[in-house]
C-alpha positions in Angstrom: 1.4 35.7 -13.7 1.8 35.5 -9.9 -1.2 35.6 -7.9 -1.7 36.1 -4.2 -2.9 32.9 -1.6 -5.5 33.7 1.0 -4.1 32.8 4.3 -6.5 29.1 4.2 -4.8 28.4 1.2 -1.3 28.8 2.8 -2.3 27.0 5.5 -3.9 23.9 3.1 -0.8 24.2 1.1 1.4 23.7 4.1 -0.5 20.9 5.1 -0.2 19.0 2.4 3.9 19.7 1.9 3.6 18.4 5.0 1.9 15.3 4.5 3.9 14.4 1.1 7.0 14.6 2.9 5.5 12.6 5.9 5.0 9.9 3.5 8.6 10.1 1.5 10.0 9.2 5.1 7.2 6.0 5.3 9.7 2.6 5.8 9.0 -0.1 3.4 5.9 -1.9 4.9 5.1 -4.5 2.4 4.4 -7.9 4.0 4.0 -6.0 7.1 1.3 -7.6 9.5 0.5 -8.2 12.8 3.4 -11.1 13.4 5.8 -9.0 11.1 5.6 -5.4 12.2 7.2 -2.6 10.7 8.4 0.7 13.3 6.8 3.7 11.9 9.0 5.3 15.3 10.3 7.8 12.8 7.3 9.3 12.2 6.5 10.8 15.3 8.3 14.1 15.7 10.7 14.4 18.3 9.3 10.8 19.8 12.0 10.7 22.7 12.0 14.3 23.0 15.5 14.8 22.3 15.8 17.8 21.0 15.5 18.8 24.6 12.2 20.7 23.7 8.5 20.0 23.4 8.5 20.3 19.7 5.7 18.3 18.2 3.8 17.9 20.9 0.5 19.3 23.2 0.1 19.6 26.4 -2.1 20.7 29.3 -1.2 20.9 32.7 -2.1 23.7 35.4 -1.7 27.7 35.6 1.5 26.7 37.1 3.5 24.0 38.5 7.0 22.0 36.5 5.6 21.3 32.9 8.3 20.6 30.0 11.5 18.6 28.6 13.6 17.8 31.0 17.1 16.6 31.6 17.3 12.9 32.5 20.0 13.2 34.3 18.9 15.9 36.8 18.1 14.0 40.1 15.0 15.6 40.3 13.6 14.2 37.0 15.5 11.0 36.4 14.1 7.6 35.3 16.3 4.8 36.0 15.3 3.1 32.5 14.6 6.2 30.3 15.8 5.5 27.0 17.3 9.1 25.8 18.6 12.4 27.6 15.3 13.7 28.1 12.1 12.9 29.5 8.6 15.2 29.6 7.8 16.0 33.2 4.4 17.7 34.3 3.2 18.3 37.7 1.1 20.4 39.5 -0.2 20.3 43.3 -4.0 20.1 41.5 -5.5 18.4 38.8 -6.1 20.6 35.9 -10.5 20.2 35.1 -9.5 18.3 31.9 -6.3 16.5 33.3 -3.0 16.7 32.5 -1.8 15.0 29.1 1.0 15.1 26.2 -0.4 14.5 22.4 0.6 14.8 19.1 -1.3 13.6 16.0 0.7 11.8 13.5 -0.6 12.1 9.5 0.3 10.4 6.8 0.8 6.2 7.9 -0.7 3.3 5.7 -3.7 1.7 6.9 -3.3 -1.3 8.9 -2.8 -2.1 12.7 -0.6 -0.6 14.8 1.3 -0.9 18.3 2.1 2.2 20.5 4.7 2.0 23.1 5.9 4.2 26.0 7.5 4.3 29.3 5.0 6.2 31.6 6.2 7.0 35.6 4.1 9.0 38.2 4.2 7.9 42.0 3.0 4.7 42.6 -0.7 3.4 42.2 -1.3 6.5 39.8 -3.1 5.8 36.5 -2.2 7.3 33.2 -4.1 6.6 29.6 -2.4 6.1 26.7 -4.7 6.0 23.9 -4.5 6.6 19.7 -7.2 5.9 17.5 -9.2 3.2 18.2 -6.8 1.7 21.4 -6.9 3.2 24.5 -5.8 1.6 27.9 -5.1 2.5 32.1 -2.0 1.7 32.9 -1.7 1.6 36.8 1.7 2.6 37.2 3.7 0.2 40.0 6.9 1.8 40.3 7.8 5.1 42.0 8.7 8.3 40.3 12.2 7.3 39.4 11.5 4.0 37.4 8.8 4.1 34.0 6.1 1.3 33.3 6.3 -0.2 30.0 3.1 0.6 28.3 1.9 -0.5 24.8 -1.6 -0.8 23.0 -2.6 -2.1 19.9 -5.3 0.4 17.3 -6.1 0.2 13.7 -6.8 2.8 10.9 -7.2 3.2 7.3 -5.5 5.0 5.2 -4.1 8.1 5.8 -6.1 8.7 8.7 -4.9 11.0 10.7 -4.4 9.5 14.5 -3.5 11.1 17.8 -1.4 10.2 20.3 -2.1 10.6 23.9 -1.0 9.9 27.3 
């Protein structure tokens, strides 16, 4: 006999599809360890953002300003050493209260110790945080707007523990 889901159930439901088929697209880690990494890349959604959109992610940035996915090759967004079509662009003449960032939590991952990397650009001598988990770092950035900063820190977690990303 079918019975009818209150709207928390659909939403726990969801959430665990979710999570089981997180874990079906999990690479074969076995052996993995700090000198013998395994890229868990896959699991972020849209982690270049080439689908052109923000899908995936957060974001805060100001009441108004040029916040989103945009074209690399558009002169007014492009980085030199990008590695896709797109790049996430956010600006605003001020600083939102709680800053401006781009996050997305990733579910699902095997415990063990992990490596985030990212190419971060903002005018020169600007800092941005990247941060997931337990790892957090300021980067300084040295290059001007046209050129990203390799970034990369270094977090543990346990089991599926649920860990955002954040710059």
């Amino acid at each position: 006999e079918p019975r009818s889901l209150t709207p928390d159930e659909i939403n726990q439901l969801i959430e665990d599809m979710d999570l089981a088929f997180a874990q079906m697209f999990n690479p074969v880690y076995n052996g993995a360890s700090d000198d013998n990494p395994v890229d868990f890349t896959v699991r972020i959604k849209n982690n270049s953002f080439e689908t052109g959109t923000i899908e995936g992610w957060t974001y805060n940035y100001g009441a108004t300003g040029d916040t989103g996915v945009k074209p690399n090759d558009n002169a007014t967004y492009t980085i030199e050493n990008a590695d896709g079509a797109y790049v996430f662009n956010t600006w605003h003449s001020s600083l939102p209260t709680d800053g401006f960032w781009v996050s997305q939590t990733v579910k699902g991952l095997p415990a063990g110790t992990y490596k985030l990397e990212a190419l971060l650009a903002s005018n020169a001598g600007n800092t941005i945080t990247l941060s997931a988990a337990n790892g957090t770092a300021d980067f300084v950035l040295e290059y001007e707007l046209d050129h990203a900063t390799d970034a990369s820190i270094i977090f543990t977690i346990a089991e599926n523990e649920p860990v955002e990303i954040k710059a």
